[in-house]
N, C-alpha and C positions, 0 to 999 in steps of 0.2 A: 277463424284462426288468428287473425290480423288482429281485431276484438278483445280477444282473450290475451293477447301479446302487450298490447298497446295498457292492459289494464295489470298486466302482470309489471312491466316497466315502473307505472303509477304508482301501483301499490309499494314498489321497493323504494322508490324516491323518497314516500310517506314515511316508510319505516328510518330512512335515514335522515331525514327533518326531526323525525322523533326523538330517534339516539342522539343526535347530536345536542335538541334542547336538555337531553336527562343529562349530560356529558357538564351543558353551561358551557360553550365553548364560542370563543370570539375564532374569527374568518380575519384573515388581511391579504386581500386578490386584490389583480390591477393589471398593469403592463409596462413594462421597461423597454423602448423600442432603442434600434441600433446596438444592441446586444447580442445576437445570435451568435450561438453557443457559447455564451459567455455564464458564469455558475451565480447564483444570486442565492445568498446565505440569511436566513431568517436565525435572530439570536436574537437571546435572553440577555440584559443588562443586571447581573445579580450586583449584590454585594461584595460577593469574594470574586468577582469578575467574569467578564464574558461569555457564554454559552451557547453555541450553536444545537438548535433546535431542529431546523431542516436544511433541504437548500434543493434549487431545482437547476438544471441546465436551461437555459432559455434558447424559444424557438425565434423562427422569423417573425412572429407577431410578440413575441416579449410578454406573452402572457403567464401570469403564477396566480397560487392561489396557495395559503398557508393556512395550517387551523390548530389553536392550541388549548387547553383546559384554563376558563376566565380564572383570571388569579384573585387569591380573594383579598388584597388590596390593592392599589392599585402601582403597577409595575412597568418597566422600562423595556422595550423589542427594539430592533432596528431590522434594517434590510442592509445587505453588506454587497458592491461587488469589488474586489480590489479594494481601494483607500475610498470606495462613491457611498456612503452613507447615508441614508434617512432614517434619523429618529424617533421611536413612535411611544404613545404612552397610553396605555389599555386600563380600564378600569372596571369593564363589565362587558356582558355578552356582545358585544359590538359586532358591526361587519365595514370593516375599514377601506376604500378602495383607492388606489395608488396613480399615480400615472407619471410616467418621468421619461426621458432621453435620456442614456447615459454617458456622454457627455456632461450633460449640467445636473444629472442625478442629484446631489446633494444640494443643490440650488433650486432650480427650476421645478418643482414637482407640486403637483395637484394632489389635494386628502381630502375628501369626505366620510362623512361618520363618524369622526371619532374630535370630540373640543378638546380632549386634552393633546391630542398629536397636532390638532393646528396650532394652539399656542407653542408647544414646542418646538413649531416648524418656524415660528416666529421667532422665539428664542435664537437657536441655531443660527438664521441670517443676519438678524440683529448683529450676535457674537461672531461671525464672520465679519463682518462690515468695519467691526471695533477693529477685529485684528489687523482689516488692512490699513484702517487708518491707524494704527500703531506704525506698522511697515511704513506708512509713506512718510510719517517722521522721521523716522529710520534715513532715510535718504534726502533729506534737506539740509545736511551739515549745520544743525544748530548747533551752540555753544550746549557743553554738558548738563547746565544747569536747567539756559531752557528748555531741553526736550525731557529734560526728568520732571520741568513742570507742567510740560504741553501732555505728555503721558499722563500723570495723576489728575490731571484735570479732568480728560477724556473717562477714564476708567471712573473717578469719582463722579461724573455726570451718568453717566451708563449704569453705577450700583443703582443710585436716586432712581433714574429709570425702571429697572428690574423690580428692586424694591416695592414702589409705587404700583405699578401694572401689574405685575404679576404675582408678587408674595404677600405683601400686607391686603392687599382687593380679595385673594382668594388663597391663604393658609391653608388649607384642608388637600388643596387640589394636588394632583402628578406633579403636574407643569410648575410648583411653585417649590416642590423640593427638586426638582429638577434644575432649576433655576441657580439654587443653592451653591451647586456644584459645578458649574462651567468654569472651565479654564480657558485664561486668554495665554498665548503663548507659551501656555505645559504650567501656568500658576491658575491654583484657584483663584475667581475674581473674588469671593468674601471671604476670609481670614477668621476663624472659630476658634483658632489658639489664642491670639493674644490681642485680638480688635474688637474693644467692647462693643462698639456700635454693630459688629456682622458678630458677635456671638448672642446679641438679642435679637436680632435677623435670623438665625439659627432656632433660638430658645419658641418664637412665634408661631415658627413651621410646627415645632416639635411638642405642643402644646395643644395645638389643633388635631393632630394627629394621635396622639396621646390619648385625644377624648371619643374618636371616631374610629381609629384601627388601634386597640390599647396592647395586643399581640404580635405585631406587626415588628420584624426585625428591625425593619426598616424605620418605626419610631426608636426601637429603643438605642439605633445608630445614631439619629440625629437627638438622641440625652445622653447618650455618651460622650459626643462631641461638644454640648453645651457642656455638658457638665468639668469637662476637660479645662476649656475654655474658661472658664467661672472660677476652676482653681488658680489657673494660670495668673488670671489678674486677681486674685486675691493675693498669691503671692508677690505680684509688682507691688499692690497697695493696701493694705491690711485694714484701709477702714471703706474699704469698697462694699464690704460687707458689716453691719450694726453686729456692733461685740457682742452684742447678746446672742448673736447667730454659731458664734465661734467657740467651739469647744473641743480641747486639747483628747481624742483618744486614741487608743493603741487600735481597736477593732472597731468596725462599722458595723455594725448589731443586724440580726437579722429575725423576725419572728413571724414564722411558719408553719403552717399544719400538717399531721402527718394522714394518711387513710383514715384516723378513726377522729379528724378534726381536733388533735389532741394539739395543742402549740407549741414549738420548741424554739426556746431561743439559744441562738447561738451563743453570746455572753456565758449560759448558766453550763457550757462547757468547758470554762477556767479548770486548769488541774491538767489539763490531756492534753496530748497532740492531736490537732484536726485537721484531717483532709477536707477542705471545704471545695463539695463539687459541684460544678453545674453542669448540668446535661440534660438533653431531650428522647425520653425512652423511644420513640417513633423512628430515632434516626438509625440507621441499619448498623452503626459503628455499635449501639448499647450493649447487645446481649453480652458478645464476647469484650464487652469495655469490664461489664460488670462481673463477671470473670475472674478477672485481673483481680478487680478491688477486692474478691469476695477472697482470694488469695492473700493479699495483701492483710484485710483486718482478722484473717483465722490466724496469720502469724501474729499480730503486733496489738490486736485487742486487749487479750490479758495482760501486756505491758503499758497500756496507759493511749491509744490509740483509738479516737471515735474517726470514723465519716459524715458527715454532714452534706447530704447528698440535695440539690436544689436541680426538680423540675420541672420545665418551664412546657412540658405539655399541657392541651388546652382539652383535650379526650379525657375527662374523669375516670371513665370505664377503664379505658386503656392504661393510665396513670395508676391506678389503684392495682388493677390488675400485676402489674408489672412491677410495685412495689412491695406485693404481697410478701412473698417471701426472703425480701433482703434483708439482713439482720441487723445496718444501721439505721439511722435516722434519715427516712427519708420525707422530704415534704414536699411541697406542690408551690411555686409561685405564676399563676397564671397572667399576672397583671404586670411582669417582670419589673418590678421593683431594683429586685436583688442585683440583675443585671447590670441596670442603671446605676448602682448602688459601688458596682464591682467593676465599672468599664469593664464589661464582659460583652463582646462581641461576635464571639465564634465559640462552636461548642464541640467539645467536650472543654472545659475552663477549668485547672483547678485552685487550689490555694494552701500552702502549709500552715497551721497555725502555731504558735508553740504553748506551754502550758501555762506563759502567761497571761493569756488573749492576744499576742502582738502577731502581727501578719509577717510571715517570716519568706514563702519564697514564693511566684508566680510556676505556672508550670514550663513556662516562656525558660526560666532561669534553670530547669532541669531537662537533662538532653536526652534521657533512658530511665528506666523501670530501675536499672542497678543503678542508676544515682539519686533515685527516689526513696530505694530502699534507704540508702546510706544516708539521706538527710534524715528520712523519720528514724532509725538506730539512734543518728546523734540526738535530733530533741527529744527522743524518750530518755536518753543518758543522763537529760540535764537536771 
């Protein structure tokens, strides 16, 4: 009986080593001592911000164990208790394991398994270390001048540093868009509005990236930001870019396929008003978005109103499927060009256009469906 017990345990263990490789799922276990009963939060670092994923109550031995679905590029976790922080950066089926006091949580902690959470652990102390040597300036009464030049100095030797070590050595990696992004006292340390030198710091990361995750929100955030940036100082200095580069137009062209591979350029819609949309059919928001719109072009079609529908799904199946039946123009930008194209950021994105190709309102500038009706009324009037 013991036998059969002992092999019925085995065999169920196997099956969940099994499930969990067809899953592709990273582990991050470990132990946080001097914690008991204290709540330890496992979150997700998105884009549109923070995510708690799980979280356990911690016993006398401070032991957890977290498991999540490998992201398929690579992505930002932390452990959270209170303000005690550790940063981590997951890139593949990993098994990450932890070890900390909570007390010095955020400081003091042990990581194996995973090269991109050590360098970011590196990161992290590094930019702890800056910040208190900011502070202890802060408290030497120097004259105003010098301590705004003992600061720029510090922070200017520390980009050099980061730079160096961690972004130009290894572009592709977590840890170097991560690096991107640190704030010393609630400012970014690199400047991508209007600091040529950190918006090709920027352009580096996002070019590597580009080539190796080309779907990836997360590149097409950091060429949105270059690209921001690229305008910015072209508007300080107009010969930052070779004339030849520069060309005066009213619309940013866009040319696209639709299901049957057929190409549509946005341009050869001069004459109409165009909703230009971007959206991702996979997102739960779609069915009833498309809904809406398919309301919207039954009234205002016959008056001079196309849609110009961009999606940025990467499922062809699903893509086609889904645009089987809508009665605009819809087409597929997989490699988000368009995106990039449009600082488009989040989705659903839209854009008015009027009938003379001129981009007329963001959807940012319209607050309800009844003041969207009432701007397309006005540019069909015109």
């Amino acid at each position: 009986m013991k036998k059969k017990t002992i092999i019925a345990i085995a065999t169920a263990w196997m099956l969940i080593c099994i499930s969990c490789q067809k899953e592709q799922q990273f582990q991050i276990k470990g132990e946080i001592t001097e914690a008991v009963d204290k709540t330890l939060f496992f979150e997700m670092i998105a884009l549109d911000g923070t995510k708690i994923l799980d979280s356990v109550r911690l016993g006398k031995s401070g032991e957890f164990c977290f498991r999540d679905k490998r992201p398929e590029t690579p992505e930002f976790y932390r452990l959270r208790i209170g303000g005690n922080v550790i940063n981590l950066g997951i890139d593949s089926t990993e098994i990450v394991t932890i070890k900390a006091a909570l007390p010095t949580m955020a400081t003091n902690y042990t990581i194996e398994g995973s090269e991109e959470s050590l360098k970011i652990k590196e990161l992290a102390i590094q930019q702890l270390t800056l910040q208190k040597q900011i502070h202890s300036l802060s408290t030497m009464n120097l004259p105003a001048g010098d301590f705004r030049d003992s600061v720029e100095k510090q922070l200017n030797n520390y980009k050099e540093h980061v730079k160096r070590e961690y972004i130009y050595k290894a572009p592709r990696m977590g840890y170097a868009y991560y690096a991107l992004f640190q704030r010393i006292n609630g400012v970014m340390l690199f400047n991508p509005e209007n600091n040529r030198e950190d918006i090709r710091t920027f352009a580096a990361v996002a070019t590597s990236w580009d080539l190796i995750y080309p779907h990836a929100l997360r590149t097409i955030n950091l060429h949105n930001i270059t690209m921001k940036g690229l305008q910015n100082t072209r508007k300080q200095n107009p010969n930052f870019f070779p004339k030849d580069m520069i060309k005066e137009v009213t619309l940013l062209d866009l040319e696209l396929p639709d299901i049957q591979g057929i190409v549509h350029r946005l341009s050869d819609l001069k004459g109409k008003v165009v909703l230009l949309d971007f959206t991702i059919y996979q997102n739960q928001y779609s069915s009833a978005r498309n809904i809406t719109l398919r309301e919207l072009y039954n009234k205002y079609s016959p008056k001079g109103l196309e849609i110009y529908q961009v999606s940025f799904d990467t499922d062809d199946h699903f893509w086609k499927t889904s645009a089987h039946n809508l009665p605009w123009i819809c087409v597929q930008d997989k490699e988000g060009y368009s995106a990039r194209t449009y600082h488009v950021t989040e989705w659903p994105t839209y854009f008015l256009i009027d009938r003379k190709n001129g981009l007329y309102k963001r959807n940012t500038d319209i607050k309800d469906m009844s003041q969207l009706k009432s701007e397309i009324e006005k540019l069909l009037q015109e």
